[in-house]
C-alpha positions in Angstrom: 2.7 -10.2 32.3 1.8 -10.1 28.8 5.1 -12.0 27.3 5.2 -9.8 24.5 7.3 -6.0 24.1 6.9 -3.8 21.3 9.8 -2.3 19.6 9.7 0.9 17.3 12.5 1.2 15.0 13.2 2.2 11.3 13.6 0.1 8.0 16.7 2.0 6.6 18.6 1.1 9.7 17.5 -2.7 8.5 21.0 -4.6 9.3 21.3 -2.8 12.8 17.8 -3.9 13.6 18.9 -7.4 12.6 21.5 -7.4 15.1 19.6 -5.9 17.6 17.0 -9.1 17.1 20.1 -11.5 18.2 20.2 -9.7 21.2 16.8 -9.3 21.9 16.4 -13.1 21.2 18.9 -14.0 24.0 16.9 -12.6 26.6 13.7 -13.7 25.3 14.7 -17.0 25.9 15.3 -16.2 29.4 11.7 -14.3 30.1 10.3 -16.0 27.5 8.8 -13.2 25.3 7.4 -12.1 21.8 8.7 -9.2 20.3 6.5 -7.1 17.6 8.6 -4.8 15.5 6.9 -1.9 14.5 9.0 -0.6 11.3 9.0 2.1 8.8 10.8 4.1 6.6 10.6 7.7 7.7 14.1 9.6 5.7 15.1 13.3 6.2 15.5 13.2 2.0 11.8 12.0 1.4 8.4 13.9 1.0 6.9 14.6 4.5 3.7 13.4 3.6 5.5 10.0 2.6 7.1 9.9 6.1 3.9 10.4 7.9 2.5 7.7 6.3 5.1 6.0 7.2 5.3 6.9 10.9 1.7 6.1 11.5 2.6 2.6 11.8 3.8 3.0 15.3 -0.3 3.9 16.2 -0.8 0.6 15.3 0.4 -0.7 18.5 -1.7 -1.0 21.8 0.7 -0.4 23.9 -1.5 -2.2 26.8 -1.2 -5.4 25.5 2.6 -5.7 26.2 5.0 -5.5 29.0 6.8 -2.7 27.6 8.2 -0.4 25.0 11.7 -0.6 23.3 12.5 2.9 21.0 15.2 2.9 18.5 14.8 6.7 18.9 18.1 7.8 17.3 17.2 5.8 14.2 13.6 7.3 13.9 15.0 10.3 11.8 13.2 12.2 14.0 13.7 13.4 17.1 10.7 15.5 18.1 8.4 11.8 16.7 10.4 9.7 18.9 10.5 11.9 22.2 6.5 12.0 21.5 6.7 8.5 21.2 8.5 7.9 24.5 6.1 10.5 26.7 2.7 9.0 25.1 4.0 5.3 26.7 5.0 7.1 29.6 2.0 9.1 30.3 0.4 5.5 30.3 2.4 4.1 32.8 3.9 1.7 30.1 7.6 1.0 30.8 9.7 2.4 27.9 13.1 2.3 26.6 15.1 4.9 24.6 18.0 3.9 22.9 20.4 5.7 20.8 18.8 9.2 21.9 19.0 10.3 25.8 15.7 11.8 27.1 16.0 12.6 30.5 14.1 10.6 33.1 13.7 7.4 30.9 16.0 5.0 30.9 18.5 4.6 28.3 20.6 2.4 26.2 23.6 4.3 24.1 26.5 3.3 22.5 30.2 5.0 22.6 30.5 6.0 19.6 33.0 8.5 20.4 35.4 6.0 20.9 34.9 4.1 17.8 35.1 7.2 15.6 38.1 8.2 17.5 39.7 5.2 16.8 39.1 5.7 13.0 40.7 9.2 13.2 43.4 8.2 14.9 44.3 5.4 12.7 43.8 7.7 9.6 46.4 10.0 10.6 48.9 8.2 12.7 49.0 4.9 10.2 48.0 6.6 6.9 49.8 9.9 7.3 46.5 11.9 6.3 46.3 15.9 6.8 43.5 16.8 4.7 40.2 15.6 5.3 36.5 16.1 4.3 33.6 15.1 6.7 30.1 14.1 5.5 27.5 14.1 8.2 24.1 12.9 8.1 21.5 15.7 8.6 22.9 18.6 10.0 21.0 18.6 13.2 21.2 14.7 13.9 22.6 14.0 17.4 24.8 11.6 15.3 26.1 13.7 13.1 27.3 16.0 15.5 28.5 13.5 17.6 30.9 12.2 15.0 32.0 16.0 13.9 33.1 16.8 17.1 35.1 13.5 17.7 36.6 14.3 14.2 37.4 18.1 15.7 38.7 16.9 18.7 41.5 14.4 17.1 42.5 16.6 14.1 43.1 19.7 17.1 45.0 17.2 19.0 47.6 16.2 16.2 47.8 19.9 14.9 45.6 19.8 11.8 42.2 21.9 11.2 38.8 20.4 9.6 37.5 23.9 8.0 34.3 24.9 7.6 34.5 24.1 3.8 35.4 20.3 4.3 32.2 20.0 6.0 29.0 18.4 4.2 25.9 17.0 5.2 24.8 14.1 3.1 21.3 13.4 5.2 22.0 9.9 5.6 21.5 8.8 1.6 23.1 8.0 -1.8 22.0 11.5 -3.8 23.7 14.3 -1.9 26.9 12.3 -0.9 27.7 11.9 -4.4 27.1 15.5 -5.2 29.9 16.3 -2.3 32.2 14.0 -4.5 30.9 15.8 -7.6 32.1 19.6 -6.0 35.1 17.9 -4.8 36.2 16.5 -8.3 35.8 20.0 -10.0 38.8 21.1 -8.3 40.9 17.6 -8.1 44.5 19.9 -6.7 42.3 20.4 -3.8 41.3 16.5 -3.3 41.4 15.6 0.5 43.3 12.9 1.8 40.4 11.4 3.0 36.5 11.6 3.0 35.0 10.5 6.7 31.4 9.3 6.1 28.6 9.6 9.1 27.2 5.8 7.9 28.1 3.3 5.6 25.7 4.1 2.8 27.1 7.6 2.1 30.6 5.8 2.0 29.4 3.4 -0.8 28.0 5.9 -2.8 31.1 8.0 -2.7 33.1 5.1 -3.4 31.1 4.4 -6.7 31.1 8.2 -7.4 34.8 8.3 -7.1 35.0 5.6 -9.4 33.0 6.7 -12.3 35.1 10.0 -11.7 38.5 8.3 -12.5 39.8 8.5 -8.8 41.2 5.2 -7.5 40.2 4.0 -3.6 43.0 4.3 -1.6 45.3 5.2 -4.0 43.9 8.7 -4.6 41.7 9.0 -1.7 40.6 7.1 1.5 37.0 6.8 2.3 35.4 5.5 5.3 32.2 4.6 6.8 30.6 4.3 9.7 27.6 1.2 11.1 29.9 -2.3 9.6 27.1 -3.0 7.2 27.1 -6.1 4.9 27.6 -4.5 1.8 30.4 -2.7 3.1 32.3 -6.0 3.9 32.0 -7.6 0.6 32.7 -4.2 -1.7 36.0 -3.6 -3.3 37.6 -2.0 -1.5 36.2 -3.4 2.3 35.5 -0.7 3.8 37.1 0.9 6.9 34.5 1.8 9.5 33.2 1.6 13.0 31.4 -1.4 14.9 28.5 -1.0 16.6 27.7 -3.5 19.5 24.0 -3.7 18.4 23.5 -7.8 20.1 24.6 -6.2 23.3 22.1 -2.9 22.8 19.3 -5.7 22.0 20.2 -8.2 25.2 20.6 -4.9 27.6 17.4 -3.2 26.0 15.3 -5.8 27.1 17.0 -6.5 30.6 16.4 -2.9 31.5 13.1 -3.1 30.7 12.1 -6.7 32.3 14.1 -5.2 35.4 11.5 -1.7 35.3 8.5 -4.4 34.5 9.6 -6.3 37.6 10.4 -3.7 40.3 13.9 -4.0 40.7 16.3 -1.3 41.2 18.2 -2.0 38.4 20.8 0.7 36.9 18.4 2.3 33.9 21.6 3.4 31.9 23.8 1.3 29.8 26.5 2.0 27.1 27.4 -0.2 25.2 31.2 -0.1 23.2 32.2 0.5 19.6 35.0 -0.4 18.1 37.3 0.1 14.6 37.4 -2.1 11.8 39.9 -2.0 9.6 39.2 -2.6 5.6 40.6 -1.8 2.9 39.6 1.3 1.6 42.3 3.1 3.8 45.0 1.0 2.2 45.4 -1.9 5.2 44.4 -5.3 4.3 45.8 -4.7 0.6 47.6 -8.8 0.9 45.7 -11.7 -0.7 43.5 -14.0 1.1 42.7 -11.3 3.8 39.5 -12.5 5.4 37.4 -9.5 3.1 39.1 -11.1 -0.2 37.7 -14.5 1.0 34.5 -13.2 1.6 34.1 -11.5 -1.6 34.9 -15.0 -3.0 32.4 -16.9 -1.2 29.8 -14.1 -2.2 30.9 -14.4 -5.8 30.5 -18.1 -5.6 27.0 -17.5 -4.4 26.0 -14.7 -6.9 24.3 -16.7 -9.5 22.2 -18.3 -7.1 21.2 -14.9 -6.0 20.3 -13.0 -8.6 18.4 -16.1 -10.1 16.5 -15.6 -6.2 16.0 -12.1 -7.1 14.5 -13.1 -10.5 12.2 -15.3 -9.1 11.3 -12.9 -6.3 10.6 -9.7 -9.2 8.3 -12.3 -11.2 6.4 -13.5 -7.7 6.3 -9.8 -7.2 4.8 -9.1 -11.1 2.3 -11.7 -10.5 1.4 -10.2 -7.6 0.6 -7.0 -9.4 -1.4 -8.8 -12.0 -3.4 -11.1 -9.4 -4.6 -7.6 -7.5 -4.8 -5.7 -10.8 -7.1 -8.1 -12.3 -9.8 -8.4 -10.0 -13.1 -7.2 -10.2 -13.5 -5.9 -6.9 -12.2 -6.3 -3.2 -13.6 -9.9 -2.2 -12.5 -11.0 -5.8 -9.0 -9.3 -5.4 -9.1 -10.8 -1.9 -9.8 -14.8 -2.9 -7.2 -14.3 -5.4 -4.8 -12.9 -3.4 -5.2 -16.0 -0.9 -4.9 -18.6 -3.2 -1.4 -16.3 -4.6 0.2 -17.0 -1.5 -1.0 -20.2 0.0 0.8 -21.2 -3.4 3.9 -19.4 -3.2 5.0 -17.8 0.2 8.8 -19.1 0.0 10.1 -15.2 0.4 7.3 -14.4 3.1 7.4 -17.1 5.0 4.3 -19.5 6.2 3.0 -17.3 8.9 2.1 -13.9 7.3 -0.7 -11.3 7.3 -1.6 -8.4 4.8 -4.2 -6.7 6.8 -6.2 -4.2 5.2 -8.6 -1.5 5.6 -12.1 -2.6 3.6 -13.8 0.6 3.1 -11.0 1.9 1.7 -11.7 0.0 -1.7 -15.7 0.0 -1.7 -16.6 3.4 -0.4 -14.8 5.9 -2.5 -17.1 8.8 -1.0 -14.8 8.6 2.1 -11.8 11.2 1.6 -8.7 10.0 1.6 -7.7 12.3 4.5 -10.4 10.6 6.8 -8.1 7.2 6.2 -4.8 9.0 7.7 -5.0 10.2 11.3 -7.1 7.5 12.9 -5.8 5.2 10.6 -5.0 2.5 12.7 -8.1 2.7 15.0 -11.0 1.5 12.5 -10.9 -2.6 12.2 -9.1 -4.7 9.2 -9.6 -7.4 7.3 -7.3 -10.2 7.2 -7.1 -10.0 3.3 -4.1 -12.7 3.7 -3.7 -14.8 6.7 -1.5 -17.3 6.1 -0.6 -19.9 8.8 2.2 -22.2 8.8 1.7 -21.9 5.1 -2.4 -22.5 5.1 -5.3 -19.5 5.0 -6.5 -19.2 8.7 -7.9 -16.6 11.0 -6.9 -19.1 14.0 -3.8 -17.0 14.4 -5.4 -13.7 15.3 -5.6 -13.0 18.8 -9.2 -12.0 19.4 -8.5 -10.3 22.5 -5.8 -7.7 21.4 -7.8 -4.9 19.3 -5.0 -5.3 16.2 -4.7 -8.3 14.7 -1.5 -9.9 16.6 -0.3 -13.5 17.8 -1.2 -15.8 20.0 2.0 -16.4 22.7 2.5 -19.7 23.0 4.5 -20.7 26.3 8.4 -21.5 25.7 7.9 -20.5 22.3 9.6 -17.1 21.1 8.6 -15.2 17.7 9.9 -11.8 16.7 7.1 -10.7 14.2 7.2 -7.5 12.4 4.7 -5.1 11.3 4.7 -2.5 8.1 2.6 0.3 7.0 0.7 0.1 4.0 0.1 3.6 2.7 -0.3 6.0 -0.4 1.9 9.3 1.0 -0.5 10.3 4.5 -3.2 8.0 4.1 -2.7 4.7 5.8 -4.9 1.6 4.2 -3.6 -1.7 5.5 -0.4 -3.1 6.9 1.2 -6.2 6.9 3.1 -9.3 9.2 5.8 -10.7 8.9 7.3 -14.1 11.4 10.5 -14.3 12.1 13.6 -14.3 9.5 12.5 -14.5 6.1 14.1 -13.6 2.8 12.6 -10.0 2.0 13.7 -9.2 5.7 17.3 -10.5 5.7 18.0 -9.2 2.3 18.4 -5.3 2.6 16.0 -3.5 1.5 14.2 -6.2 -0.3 11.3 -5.2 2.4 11.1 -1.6 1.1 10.8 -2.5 -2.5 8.1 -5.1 -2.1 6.2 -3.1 0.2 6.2 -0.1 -2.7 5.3 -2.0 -5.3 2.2 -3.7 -3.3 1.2 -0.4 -2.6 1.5 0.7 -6.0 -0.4 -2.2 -6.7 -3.4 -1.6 -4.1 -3.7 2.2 -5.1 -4.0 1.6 -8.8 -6.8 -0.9 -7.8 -8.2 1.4 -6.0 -8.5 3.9 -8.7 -9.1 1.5 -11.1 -12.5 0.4 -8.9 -13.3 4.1 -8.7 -13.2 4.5 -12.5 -15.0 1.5 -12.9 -18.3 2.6 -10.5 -17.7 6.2 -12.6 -17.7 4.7 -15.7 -20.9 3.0 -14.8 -22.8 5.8 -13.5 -21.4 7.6 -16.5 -23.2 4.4 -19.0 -26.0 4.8 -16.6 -26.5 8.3 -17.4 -25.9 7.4 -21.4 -28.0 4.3 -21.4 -31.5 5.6 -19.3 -33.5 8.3 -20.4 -33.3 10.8 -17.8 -37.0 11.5 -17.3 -38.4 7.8 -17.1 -35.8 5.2 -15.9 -36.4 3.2 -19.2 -33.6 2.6 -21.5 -33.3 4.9 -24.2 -32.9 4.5 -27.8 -29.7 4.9 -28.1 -29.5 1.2 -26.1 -31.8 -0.3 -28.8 -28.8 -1.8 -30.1 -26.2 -2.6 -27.2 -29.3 -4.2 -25.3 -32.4 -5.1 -27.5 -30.7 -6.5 -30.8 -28.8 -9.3 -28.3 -31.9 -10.1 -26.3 -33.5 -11.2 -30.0 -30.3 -12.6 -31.3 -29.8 -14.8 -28.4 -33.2 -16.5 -28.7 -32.7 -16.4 -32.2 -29.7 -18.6 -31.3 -31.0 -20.8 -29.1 -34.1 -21.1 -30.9 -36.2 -19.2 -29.2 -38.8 -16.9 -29.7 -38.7 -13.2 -28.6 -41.5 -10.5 -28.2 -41.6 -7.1 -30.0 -44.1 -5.0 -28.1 -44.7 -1.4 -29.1 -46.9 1.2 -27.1 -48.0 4.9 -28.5 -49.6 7.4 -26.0 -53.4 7.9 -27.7 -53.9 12.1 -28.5 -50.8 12.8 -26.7 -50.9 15.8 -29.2 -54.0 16.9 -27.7 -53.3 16.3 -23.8 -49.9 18.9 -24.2 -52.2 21.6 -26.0 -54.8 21.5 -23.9 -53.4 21.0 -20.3 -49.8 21.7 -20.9 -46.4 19.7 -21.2 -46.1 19.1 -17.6 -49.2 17.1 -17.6 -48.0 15.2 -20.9 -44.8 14.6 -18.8 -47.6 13.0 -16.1 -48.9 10.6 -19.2 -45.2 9.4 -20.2 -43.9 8.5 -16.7 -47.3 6.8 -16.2 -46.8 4.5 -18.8 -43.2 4.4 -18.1 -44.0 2.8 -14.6 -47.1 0.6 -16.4 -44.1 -0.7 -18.3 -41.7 -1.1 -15.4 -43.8 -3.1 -13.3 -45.5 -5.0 -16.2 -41.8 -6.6 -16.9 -40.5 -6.6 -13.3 -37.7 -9.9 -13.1 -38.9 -11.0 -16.3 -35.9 -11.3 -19.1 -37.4 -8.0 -20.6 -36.4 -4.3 -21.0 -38.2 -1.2 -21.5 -37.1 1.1 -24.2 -38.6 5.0 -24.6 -38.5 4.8 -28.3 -39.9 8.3 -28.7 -41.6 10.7 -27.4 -44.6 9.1 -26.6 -43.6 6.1 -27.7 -41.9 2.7 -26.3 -40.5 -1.0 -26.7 -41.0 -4.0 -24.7 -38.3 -6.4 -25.9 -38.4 -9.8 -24.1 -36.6 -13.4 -24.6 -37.8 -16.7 -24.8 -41.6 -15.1 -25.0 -44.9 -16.6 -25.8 -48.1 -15.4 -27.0 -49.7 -15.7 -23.6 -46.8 -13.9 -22.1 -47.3 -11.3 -25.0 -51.2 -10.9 -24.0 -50.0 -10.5 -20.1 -48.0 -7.4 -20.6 -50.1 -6.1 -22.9 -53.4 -6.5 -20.4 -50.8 -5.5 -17.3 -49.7 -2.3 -19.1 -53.5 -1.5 -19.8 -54.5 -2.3 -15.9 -51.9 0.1 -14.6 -53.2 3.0 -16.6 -56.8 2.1 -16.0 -56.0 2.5 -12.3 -54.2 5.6 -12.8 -57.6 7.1 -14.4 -59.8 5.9 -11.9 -57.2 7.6 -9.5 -58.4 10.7 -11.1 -54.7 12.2 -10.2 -54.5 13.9 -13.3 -57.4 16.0 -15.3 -57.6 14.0 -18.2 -57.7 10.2 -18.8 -55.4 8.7 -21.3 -55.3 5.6 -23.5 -52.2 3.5 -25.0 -52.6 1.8 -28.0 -50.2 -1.3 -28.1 -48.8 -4.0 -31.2 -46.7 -6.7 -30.8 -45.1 -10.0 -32.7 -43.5 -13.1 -32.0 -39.8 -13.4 -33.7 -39.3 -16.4 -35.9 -36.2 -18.0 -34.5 -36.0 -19.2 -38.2 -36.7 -16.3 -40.1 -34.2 -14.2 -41.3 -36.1 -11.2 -40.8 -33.9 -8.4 -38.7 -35.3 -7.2 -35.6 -36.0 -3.4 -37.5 -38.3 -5.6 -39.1 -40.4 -6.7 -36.2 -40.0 -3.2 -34.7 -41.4 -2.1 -37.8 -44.1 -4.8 -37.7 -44.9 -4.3 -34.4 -45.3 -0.5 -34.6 -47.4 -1.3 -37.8 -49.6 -3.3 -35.7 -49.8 -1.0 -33.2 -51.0 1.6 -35.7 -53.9 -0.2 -37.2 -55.1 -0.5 -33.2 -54.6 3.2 -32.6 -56.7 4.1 -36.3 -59.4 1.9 -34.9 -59.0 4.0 -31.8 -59.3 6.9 -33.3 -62.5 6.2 -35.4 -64.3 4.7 -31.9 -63.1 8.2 -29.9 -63.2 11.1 -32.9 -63.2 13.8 -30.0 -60.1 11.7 -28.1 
């Protein structure tokens, strides 16, 4: 066995998972296991391109490397991804799991959540007297939102009361369209139900708040329930009313199941697992002081200073963050910094962490995004961050498994947790998380830090990309197109500093001019192209004549160019001169072109104390090189 399962679940469903990990933790103990979460945040309400992104974090996983596959398939919030999920791990012989969603032939864990919700109803009507109620569903198609409508149905029949068609809203799991259900309810308040049933606890919340802003009082104008027993649901005001979910018990029986399938026994593959009622106070019971959600809220108010001053901290570790990636230079600099970040301060990540990302992704921007999206997951990574037990190491990557994992240690159990790193589609990294840490066990923290590092990581991205634009783009300004040299718009971004540096550290720097001889006369006679010949040829003379020295080339003109060099010498003066004379010799003896040509050079020596500007030794220099090309021209009349 491999001692290590692979579970596929969603972050928005973050407090479920949690409990599920008690569970799951029970048993590990028993077979002695590591369990990877794979985790992301695919929502009916968001961009599809955003949930793809998203959902590719479940190709992450080799599925050969462990015993077995657990799917939180009702929580995916989407059923055709997660019956895809379950036949790709069968279709490799990989023993799977399905919970939440039955699929037939694959075993299954499911809870009775008829009975929970029909609890709820019951007590709504029988306790609380209510006749008039308004149901908000997640999506429309979800298995659980149907589920729950027809439990609804079914009790409202039984007692002799109707759920119309008009009471009836879908709310797709979120905050946004559940408060616009409060908002069409509100316009006509005569009509106000009795109470509003939500499908999960979020929608609940975010009617509760709605109603508030709206003037209505909770229960006194209107009961609201929820549905999942979430945290924040215990410690609001009112508590809400809402239905239990044995998630330990789905967690412990997952994993039996699927140790039982690993081992050949012939277990029972089915299991259902109870829900029950839990009565808050948002349906009117609990209303006495010191009920056990009043003492709660209590001990969370006693401990919300200390939180939010957590939460501060964690938004500046998370602006630093920003900064640190924002002001590198480029991905190995972004990447050093980024390691020294966190092996300083890794208190909400915890000491064994990894952000694993894809390289090429920030170097070569001539890959398409697109090509980073559906074999995201199959190209290597770089351990960007691998922090162990608080230190940098690679020792905790397990060379064998083809993803970075973990190595299992024997009677040791880790549940680690893996999350895409992505900008919409395109997949670039991901990142590791062990065990319980505080961005995990807070809700939602997870989603917002992982946003913002992606943020983060894309702007760098495009920031690099400008940057290597911007350069060709000074490339193009600074060069003259036809030779390579600098050209004279650079005279003073690059030239004037070479001079006023040696000036500065008293120095002495060459001037060097070179003129084309009867460059006049080789265009007339043999044509521009060949004059072009004659300029690239001196051009190269130049190049090579300077090669690694502290020296630039400048086409000045036309035909006419600067040698600027620092911390020169006459003999090094005489050397370029004689080089550049060598190269065009050979180019004549070449006989390449129909003509021969001549330069005629000047040069001077700056005076590091002179105040003389450097126009000045250009223009003594060019002098110089004048009185060479007259003598020239008296020695060669006919050129």
């Amino acid at each position: 066995m491999k001692h290590r399962i692979a579970v596929f679940s969603n972050g928005y469903n973050g407090s479920i998972t949690l409990k599920a990990i008690e569970g799951i933790k029970k048993y590990a103990k028993i077979k002695d296991f590591d369990t990877h979460f794979y985790i992301g945040f695919a929502a009916s309400n968001r961009k599809n391109s955003i949930n793809v992104g998203q959902s590719n974090i479940y190709k992450l996983a080799r599925l050969e490397e462990y015993d077995g596959l657990i799917v939180f398939a009702s929580h995916l919030n989407n059923a055709e991804l997660a019956e895809n999920l379950i036949k790709d791990a069968r279709d490799r012989g990989i023993p799977v799991v399905s919970v939440g969603m039955e699929i037939k032939g694959v075993p299954y864990v499911g809870i009775n959540n008829r009975d929970g919700m029909r609890e709820l109803v019951e007590h709504l009507i029988t306790v609380h007297k209510v006749k008039k109620i308004v149901y908000i569903g997640g999506t429309k198609d979800h298995l659980d939102t149907q589920e729950r409508l027809s439990v609804i149905q079914e009790v409202v029949k039984k007692h002799g009361l109707k759920l119309p068609k008009k009471n009836i809203f879908f709310g797709d799991w979120g905050n946004e369209k559940a408060m616009e259900v409060v908002d069409t309810l509100a316009g006509d308040p005569d009509n106000m139900p009795d109470a509003i049933i939500c499908a999960n606890d979020i929608m609940a919340l975010a009617v509760e708040c709605e109603l508030y802003d709206l003037g209505f009082k909770i229960p006194g104008d209107v009961i609201v329930t929820g549905f999942d027993h979430i945290g924040e649901g215990s410690i609001s005001y009112p508590a809400m009313t809402t239905v239990e979910q044995d998630y330990v018990t789905v967690g412990y029986n997952s994993c039996k199941i699927l140790y039982d399938i690993v081992e050949g026994k012939k277990k029972n593959t089915y299991s259902s697992v109870s829900s029950k009622l839990v009565v808050g106070e948002s349906c009117g019971c609990n209303s006495e002081r010191d009920n056990p959600y009043d003492i709660g809220r209590r001990n969370y108010c006693r401990r919300i200073h200390a939180k939010s001053k957590q939460a501060d901290f964690f938004n500046r570790f998370m602006r630093e963050e920003r900064k640190t990636i924002l002001d590198s230079t480029d991905y190995d600099d972004m990447k050093n910094k980024l390691r020294s970040l966190y092996e300083k301060s890794h208190e909400y990540v915890g000491g064994n962490y990894y952000i694993m990302l894809n390289k090429y992704f920030f170097e070569d921007f001539s890959i398409e995004e697109n090509e980073h999206s559906d074999r995201c997951y199959d190209t290597g990574f770089d351990a960007a961050v691998p922090l162990l037990d608080g230190r940098i190491s690679d020792k905790a990557i397990d060379k064998t498994m083809k993803i970075p994992g973990f190595i299992k240690y024997k009677k040791e159990q880790h549940i680690y947790f893996f999350y895409p790193l992505h900008n919409d589609q395109f997949n670039f990294g991901y990142v590791v998380f062990r065990d319980g840490t505080y961005i995990i066990n807070e809700n939602f923290r997870i989603h917002d830090y992982l946003e913002k590092m992606e943020q983060s990581f894309v702007e760098f991205r495009v920031n690099l990309h400008l940057e290597m634009v911007n350069k060709e783009l000074r490339y193009l300004y600074d060069k003259d197109p036809m030779t390579g040299l600098y050209n004279r718009f650079c005279f003073i971004s690059h030239a004037i500093p070479i001079v006023d540096e040696c000036k500065e550290n008293k120095q002495k720097a060459l001037i060097l001019f070179v003129d084309i001889n009867n460059m006049k006369k080789i265009n007339d006679r043999y044509g521009h192209v060949f004059g072009d010949r004659a300029i690239d040829s001196v051009s190269d003379a130049i190049k090579q004549s300077i090669d690694g020295d502290n020296a630039i080339g400048i086409r000045y003109g036309g035909d006419e160019f600067l040698v600027i060099a620092g911390n020169a010498s006459d003999d090094y003066a005489v050397k370029v001169k004689r080089s550049i004379i060598s190269y065009i010799d050979r180019e004549n003896k070449r006989g390449i072109n129909p003509f021969k040509f001549s330069v005629s050079i000047g040069y001077v020596l700056t005076d590091p104390k002179s105040k003389r500007t450097v126009n000045d030794y250009v223009d003594e220099a060019d002098r110089l090189m004048y009185e060479i090309k007259n003598e020239y021209h008296k020695k060669h009349p006919d050129g």
